[in-house]
C-alpha positions as CSV (number, residue, x, y, z in Angstrom):
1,X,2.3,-10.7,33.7
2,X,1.4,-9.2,30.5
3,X,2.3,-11.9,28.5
4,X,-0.2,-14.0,30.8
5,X,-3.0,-11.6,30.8
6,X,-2.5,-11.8,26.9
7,X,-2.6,-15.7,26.8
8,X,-5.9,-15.3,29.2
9,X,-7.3,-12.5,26.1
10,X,-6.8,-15.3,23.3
11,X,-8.5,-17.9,25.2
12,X,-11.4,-16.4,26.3
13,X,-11.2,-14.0,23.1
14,X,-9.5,-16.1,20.5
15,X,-8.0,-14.4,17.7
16,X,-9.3,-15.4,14.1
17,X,-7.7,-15.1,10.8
18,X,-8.9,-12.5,8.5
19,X,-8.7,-15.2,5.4
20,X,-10.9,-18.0,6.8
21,X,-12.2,-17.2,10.1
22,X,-10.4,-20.2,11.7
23,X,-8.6,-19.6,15.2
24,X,-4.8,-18.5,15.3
25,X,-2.2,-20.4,17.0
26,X,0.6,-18.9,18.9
27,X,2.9,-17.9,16.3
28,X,0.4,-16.7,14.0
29,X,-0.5,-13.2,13.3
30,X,-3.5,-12.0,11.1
31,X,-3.4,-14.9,8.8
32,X,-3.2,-18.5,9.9
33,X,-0.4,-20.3,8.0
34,X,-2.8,-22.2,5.6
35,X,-4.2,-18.5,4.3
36,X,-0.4,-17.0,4.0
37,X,0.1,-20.0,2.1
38,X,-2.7,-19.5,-0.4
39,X,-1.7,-15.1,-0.5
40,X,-1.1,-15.0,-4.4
41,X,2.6,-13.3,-4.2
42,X,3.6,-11.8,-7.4
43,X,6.8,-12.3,-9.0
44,X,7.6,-8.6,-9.2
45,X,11.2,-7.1,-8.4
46,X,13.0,-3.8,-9.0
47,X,15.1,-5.4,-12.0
48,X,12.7,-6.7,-14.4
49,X,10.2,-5.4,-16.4
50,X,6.6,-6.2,-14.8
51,X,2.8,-5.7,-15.5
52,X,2.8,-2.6,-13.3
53,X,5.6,-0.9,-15.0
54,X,3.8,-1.0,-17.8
55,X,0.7,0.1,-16.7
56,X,2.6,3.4,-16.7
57,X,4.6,3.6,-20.3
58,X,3.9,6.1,-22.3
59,X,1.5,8.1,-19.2
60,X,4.0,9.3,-16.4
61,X,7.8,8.7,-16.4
62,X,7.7,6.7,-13.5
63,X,11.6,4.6,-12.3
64,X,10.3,1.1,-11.4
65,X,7.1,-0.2,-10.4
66,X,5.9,-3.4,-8.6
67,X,3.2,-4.6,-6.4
68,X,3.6,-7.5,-3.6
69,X,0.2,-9.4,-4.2
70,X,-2.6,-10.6,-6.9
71,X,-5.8,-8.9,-6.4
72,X,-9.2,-10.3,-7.9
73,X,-12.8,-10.0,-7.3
74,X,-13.8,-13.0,-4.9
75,X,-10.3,-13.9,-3.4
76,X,-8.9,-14.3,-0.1
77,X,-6.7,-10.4,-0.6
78,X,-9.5,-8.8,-1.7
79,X,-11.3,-10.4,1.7
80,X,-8.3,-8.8,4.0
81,X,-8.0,-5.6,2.4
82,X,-12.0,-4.9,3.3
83,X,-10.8,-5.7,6.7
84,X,-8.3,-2.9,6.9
85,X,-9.8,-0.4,5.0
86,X,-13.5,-0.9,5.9
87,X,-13.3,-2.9,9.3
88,X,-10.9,-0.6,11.6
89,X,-8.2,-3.6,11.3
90,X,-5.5,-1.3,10.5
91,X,-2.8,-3.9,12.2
92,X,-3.0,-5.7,8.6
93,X,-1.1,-3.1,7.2
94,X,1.6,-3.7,9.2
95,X,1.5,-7.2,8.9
96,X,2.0,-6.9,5.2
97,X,4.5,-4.2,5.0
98,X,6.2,-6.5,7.2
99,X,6.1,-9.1,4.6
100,X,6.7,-7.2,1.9
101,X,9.6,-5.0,3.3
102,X,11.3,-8.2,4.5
103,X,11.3,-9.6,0.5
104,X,12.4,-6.2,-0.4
105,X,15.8,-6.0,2.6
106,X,16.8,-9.6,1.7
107,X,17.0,-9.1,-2.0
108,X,18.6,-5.9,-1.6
109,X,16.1,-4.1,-3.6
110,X,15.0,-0.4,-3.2
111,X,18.2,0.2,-0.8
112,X,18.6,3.6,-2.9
113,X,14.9,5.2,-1.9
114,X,15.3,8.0,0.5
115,X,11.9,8.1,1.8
116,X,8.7,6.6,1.4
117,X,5.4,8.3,0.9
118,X,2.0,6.8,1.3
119,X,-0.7,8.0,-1.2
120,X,-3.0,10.3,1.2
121,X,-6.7,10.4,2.0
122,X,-9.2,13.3,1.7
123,X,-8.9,15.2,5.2
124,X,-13.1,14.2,5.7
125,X,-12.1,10.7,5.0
126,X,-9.2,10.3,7.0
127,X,-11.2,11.8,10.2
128,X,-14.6,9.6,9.2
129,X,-12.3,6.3,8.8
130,X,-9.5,7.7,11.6
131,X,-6.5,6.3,9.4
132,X,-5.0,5.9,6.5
133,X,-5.0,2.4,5.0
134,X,-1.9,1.9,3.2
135,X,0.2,4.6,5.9
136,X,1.1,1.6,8.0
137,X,1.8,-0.7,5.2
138,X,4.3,2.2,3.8
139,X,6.0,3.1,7.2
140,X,6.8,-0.5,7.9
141,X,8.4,-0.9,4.3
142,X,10.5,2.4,4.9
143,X,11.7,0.8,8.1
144,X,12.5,-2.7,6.7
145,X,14.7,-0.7,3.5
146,X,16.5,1.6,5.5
147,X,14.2,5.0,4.5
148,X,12.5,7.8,5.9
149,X,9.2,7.8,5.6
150,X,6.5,11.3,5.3
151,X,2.8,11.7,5.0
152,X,2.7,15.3,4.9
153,X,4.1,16.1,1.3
154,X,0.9,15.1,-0.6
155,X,-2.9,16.4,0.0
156,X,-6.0,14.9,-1.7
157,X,-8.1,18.0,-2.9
158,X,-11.0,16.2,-3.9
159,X,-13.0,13.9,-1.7
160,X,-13.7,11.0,-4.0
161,X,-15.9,7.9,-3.7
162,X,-14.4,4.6,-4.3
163,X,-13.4,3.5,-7.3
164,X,-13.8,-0.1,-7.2
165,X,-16.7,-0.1,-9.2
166,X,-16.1,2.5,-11.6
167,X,-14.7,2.0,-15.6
168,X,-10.9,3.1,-16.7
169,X,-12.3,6.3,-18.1
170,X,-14.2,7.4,-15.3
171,X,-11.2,6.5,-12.5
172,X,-9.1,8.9,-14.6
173,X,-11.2,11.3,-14.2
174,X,-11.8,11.3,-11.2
175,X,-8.1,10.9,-10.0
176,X,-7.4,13.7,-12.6
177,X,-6.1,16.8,-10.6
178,X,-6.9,15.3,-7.5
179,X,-3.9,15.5,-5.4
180,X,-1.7,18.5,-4.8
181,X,2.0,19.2,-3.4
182,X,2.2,20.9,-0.2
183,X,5.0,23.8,-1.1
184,X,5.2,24.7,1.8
185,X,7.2,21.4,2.9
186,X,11.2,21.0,2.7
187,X,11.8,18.7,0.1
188,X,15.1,17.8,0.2
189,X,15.0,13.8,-0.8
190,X,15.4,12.8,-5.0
191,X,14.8,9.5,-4.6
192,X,10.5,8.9,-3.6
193,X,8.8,5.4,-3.1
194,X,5.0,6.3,-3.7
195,X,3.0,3.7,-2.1
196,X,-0.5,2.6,-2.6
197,X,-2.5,0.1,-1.6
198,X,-4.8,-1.2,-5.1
199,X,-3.3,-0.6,-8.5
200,X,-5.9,-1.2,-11.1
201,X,-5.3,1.4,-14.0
202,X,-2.9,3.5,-12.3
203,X,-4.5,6.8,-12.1
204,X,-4.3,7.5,-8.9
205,X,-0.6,6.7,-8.6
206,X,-0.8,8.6,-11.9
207,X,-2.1,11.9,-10.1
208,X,-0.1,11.6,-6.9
209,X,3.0,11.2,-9.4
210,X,2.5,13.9,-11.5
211,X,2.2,15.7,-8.4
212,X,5.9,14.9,-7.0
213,X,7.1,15.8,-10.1
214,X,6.9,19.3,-9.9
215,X,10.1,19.1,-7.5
216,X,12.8,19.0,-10.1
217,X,15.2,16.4,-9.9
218,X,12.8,14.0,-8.1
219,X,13.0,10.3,-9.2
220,X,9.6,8.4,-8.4
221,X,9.0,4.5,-7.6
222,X,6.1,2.8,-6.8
223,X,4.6,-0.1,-4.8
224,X,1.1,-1.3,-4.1
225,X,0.2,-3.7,-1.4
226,X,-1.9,-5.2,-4.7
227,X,-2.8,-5.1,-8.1
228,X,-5.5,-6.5,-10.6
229,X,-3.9,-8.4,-12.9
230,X,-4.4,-7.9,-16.5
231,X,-7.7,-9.1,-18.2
């Protein structure tokens, strides 16, 4: 019954993809195949040396760090990722940490995290927007590698405007300081995936990093739903 009362919803209701607006087919779930095709997927991997690795050199002594697609000004990820974080579509999260966290299970890659952490929101933000736009994205990637996954070690202390706009200078600091460690948690993991959603110059990962730190012993990765490539 349900499954019929869903194939009533998508015809009266049809379900569009968030790339180009055309319908979805059965099978289909947030993107049409045509848009997944065209989703620029970086090369990155937990091996090599990459872009984002070396976004952090010489700043915070971060393990490995990759992200799982391009991001630029006018494309088609830039398009989806205004749908989750602006649009209440917080299902494409999911969709990509799905993605993503399959890439990351087949390979084999990451099999040593413990548990995954999503980089948080401002408390005023998270109630305003009602979630977190990269939490979904980061629990389905901790389910795909095998890890735990907590949202409750890290707390944004200063409520920030976006960034997307804003110069490397000036998102420094702004990010400077602006995330905190909750002592009062039981840390008892050494190996972290920090997880964001956009890396452009890497000071917010930079903050929430420097942050996790403080627990001795504590080994830190990172992966972003995106990044803006260089120049």
């Amino acid at each position: 019954m349900a499954k019929i009362i869903n194939e009533i919803n998508n015809i009266l209701l049809p379900r569009a993809c968030f790339g180009c607006n055309a319908q979805l087919f059965r099978g289909e779930h947030v993107l049409c195949a045509v848009c997944r095709h065209d989703v620029p997927l970086t090369d990155h991997n937990y091996l090599e040396e990459n872009a984002v690795d070396r976004i952090f050199y010489g700043r915070i002594p971060i393990k490995k760090a990759a992200s799982f697609v391009y991001f630029s000004k006018n494309g088609l990820v830039k398009n989806v990722l205004h749908w989750l974080k602006y649009k209440n579509q917080e299902q494409i999260g999911g969709f990509f940490g799905d993605w993503c966290g399959s890439f990351l299970k087949e390979s084999g890659q990451l099999k040593d995290i413990e548990v995954v952490v999503p980089v948080p929101l401002h408390p005023k933000k998270l109630k305003k927007r009602d979630y977190n736009q990269v939490a979904l994205f980061a629990r389905h990637v901790a389910q795909h590698i095998g890890a735990d996954y907590c949202d409750n070690w890290l707390i944004k202390t200063k409520n920030t405007k976006t960034q997307t706009k804003k110069g490397r200078q000036t998102r420094w600091e702004t990010s400077k300081d602006a995330f905190a460690l909750d002592f009062s948690k039981n840390i008892s993991y050494t190996r972290v995936l920090l997880v964001d959603d956009v890396i452009t110059t890497g000071a917010t990962i930079e903050s929430c990093a420097q942050a996790l730190l403080q627990v001795k012993g504590l080994e830190v990765s990172v992966l972003s739903m995106a990044v803006v490539p260089e120049g």
